[in-house]
C-alpha positions in Angstrom: 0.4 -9.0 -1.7 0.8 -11.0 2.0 -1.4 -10.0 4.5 0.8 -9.9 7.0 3.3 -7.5 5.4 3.6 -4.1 3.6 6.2 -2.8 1.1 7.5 0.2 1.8 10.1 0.6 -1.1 11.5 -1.4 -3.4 15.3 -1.3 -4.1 15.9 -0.3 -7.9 20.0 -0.5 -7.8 23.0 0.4 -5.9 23.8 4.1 -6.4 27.3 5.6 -5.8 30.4 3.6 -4.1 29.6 3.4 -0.6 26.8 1.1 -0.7 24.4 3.3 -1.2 20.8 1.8 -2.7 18.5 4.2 -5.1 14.7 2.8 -4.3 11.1 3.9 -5.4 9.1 4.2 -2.5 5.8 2.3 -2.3 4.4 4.2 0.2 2.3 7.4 0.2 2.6 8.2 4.1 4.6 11.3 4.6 7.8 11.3 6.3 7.6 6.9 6.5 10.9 6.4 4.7 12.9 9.3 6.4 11.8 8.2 9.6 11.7 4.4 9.2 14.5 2.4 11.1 14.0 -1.0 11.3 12.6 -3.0 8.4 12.7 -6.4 6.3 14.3 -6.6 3.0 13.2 -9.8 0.4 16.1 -10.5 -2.1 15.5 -11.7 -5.3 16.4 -14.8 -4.2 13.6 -15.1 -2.1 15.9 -15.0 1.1 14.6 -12.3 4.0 17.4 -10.4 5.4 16.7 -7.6 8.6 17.7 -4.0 7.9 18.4 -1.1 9.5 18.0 1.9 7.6 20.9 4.6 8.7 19.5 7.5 6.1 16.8 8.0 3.6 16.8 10.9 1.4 15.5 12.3 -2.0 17.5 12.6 -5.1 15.9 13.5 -8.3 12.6 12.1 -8.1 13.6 8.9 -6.4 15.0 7.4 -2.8 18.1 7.0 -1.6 18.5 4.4 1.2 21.7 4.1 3.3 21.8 0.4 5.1 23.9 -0.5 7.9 26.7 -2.8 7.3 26.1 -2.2 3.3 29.2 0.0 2.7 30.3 -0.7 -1.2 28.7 -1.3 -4.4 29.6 -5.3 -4.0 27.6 -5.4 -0.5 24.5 -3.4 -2.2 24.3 -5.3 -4.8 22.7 -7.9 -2.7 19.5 -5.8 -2.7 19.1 -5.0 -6.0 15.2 -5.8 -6.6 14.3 -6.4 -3.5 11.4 -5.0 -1.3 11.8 -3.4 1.7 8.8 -4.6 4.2 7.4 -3.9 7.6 5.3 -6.4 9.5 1.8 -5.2 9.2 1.6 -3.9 12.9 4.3 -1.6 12.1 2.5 0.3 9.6 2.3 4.1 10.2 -0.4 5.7 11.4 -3.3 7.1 9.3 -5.7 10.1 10.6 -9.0 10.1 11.4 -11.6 8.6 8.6 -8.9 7.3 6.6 -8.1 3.7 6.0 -5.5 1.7 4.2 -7.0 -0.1 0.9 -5.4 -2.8 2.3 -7.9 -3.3 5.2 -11.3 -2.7 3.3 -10.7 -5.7 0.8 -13.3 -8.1 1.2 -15.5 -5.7 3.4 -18.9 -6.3 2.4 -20.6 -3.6 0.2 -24.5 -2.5 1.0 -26.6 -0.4 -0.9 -28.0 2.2 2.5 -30.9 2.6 0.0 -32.2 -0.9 -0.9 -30.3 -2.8 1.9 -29.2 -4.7 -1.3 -25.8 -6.6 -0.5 -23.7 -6.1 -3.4 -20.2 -8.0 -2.7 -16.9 -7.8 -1.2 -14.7 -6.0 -2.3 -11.6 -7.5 -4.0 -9.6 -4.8 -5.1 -9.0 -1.4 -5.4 -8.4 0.7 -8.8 -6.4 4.2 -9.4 -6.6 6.4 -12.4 -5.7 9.4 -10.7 -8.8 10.6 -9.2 -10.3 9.1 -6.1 -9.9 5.2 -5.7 -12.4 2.8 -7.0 -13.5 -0.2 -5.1 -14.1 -2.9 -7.7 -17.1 -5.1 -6.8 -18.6 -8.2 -8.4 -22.2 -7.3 -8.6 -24.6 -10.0 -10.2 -21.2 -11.4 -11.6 -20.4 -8.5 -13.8 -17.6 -5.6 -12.1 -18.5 -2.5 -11.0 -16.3 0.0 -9.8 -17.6 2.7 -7.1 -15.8 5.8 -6.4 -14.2 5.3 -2.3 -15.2 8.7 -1.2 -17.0 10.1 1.2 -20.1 11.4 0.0 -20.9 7.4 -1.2 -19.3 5.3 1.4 -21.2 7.1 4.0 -20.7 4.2 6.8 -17.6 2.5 7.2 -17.1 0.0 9.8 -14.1 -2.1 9.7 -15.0 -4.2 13.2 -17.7 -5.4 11.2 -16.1 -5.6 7.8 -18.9 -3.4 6.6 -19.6 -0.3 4.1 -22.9 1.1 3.6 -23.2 3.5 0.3 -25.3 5.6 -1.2 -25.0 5.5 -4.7 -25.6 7.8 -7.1 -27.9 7.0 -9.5 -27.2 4.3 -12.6 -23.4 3.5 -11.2 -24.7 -0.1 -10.9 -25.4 0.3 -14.9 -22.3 1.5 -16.3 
């Protein structure tokens, strides 16, 4: 992952004759690829190319992206396997009290009970439930649920998060 970009979708194939691209979003934002304009595409070539995005729809479980100036199979075949990127600053907005895992990597982790500083963290897993921030804590990993009732203090000026943790998550 670069810092100073975000995938929004990456192209899978072309789809139809008229240049159309079928793409698996990357994003969970509502309404980002519909509304999204303007973006980057990196080919598999490693070449960047600017896009603008005409029309974005659904079509059996995966996206359909219509490109300017891509108007046959021969022209979209250009973008097969490559992401389509905005800078970061043209990320979408998130509401109140929620954050992009993206940002909280290596915000420091403090236990609001002991003051203990446990780590940064470095990553973020998903199983399905709520995302786990994974921590190296006396050199071992330890993964700790990113939810509200345990991050109770999150301050990302400071590149801080105090947590209460239940107790023995530091044992498992």
């Amino acid at each position: 992952m670069e810092p100073n970009r975000v995938i929004i979708a990456e192209v899978l194939r072309p789809r139809g004759n008229r240049g159309e691209l079928l793409a698996k979003s990357q994003t969970d934002v509502p309404g980002r690829l519909e509304t999204l304009r303007r973006a980057h595409a990196r080919l598999t070539d490693g070449s960047e190319a600017s896009v603008e995005i005409i029309k974005a729809w659904t079509h059996k479980g995966q996206w359909v992206l219509r490109l300017a100036g891509v108007d046959s199979i021969n022209s979209a075949e250009r973008f097969r396997g490559a992401e389509i990127w905005v800078p970061l600053s043209g990320r979408a907005p998130l509401p109140e009290g929620e954050f992009f895992e993206s940002d909280l990597i290596g915000c420091q982790v403090t236990d609001g009970a002991s003051g203990k500083l446990l780590g940064p963290i470095e990553a973020f897993e998903n199983y399905g439930g709520p995302p786990l921030m994974e921590i190296r804590v006396d050199g071992r990993e330890v993964l700790i649920p990113f939810v509200p009732s345990i991050c109770r203090n999150i301050d990302l000026a400071a590149r801080s998060i105090i947590v209460d943790l239940p107790g023995g998550i530091l044992d498992l």
